[in-house]
C-alpha positions in Angstrom: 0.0 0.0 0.0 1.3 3.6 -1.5 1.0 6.1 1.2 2.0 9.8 0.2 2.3 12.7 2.3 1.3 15.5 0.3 -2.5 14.5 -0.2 -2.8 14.6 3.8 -0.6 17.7 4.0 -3.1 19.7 2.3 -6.1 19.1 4.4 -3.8 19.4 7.9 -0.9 21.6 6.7 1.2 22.3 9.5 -0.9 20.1 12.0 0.1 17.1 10.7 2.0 15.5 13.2 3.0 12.0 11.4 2.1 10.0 8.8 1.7 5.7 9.2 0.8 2.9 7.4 0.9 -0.5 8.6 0.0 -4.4 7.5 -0.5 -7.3 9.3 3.9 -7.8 9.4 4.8 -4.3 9.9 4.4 -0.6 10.3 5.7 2.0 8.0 5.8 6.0 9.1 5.6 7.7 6.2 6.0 11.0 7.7 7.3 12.3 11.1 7.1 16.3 11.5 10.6 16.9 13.4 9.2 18.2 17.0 7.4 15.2 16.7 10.5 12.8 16.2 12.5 13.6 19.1 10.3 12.2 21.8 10.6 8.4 22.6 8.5 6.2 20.2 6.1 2.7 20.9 5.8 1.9 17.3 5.8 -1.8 17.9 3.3 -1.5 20.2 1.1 1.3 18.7 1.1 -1.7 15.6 0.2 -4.1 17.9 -3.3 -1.3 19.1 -3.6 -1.2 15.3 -3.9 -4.8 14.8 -5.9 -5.8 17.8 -8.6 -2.9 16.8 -8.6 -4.3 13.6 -10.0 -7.2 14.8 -12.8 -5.5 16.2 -14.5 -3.9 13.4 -16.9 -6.3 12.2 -18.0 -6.6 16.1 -18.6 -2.4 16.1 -20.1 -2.4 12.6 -22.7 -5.3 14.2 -23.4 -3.4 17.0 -23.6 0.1 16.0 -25.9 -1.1 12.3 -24.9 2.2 11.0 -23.4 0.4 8.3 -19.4 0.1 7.3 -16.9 1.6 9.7 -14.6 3.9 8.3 -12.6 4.9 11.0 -11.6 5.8 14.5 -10.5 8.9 16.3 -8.2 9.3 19.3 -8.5 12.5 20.8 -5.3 13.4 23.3 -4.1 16.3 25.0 -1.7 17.2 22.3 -3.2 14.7 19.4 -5.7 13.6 17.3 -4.9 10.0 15.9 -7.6 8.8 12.9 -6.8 5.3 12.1 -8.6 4.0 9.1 -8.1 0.4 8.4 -9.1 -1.5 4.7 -10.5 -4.5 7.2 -7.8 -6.8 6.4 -5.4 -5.6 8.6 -3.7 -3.2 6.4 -4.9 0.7 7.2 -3.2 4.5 8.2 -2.8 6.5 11.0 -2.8 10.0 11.1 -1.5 12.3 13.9 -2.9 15.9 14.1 -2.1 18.9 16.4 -5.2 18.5 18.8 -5.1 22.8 19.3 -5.6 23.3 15.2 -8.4 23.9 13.2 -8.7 21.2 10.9 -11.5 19.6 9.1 -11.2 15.9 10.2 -13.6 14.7 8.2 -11.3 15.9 5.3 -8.6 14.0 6.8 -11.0 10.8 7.1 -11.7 11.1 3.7 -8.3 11.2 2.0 -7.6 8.0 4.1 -10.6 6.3 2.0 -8.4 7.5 -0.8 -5.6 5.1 0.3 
């Protein structure tokens, strides 16, 4: 799976925090802003999250019968994480500055563009 950066740049400009994209084997960050790379990284086990939700989404697309999940959104104190997963554990994650103003549902949509 192609990720690029650019399409997800325009939507969160200078919010964009990082970039991933994962499969079943590994995870791939695409894109890291540098404030954002000097703090100490999980990425094994942020995969790992990835994963596990994964397996979860025909369980929430059950209960919820609002028809096919798209996507979920973490909000932190200084992050908002959207991970979209194709269902077979392949999918993105995308880090935004929780402070900006940024259309998320933008963001949501260029990740059904991957």
């Amino acid at each position: 799976m192609e990720v690029r950066v650019n399409p997800f740049q325009k939507v969160a400009g200078p919010a964009l925090r990082a970039l991933a994209s994962y499969d079943r084997q590994d995870v791939q960050l695409v894109y890291e802003r540098d404030d954002v790379s000097t703090k100490e990284r999980v990425v094994d086990d942020i995969h790992e999250e990835l994963i596990l939700n994964d397996i979860g989404i025909g369980r929430l697309e059950q209960l919820f019968g609002v028809g096919d999940w798209h996507c979920t959104m973490h909000h932190f104190e200084h992050a908002i994480c959207i991970h979209h997963s194709t269902g077979d554990y392949k999918g993105v994650l995308v880090s935004i500055d929780t402070d900006a103003s940024v259309d998320l549902e933008a963001v949501a949509r260029k990740c059904d563009d991957v």
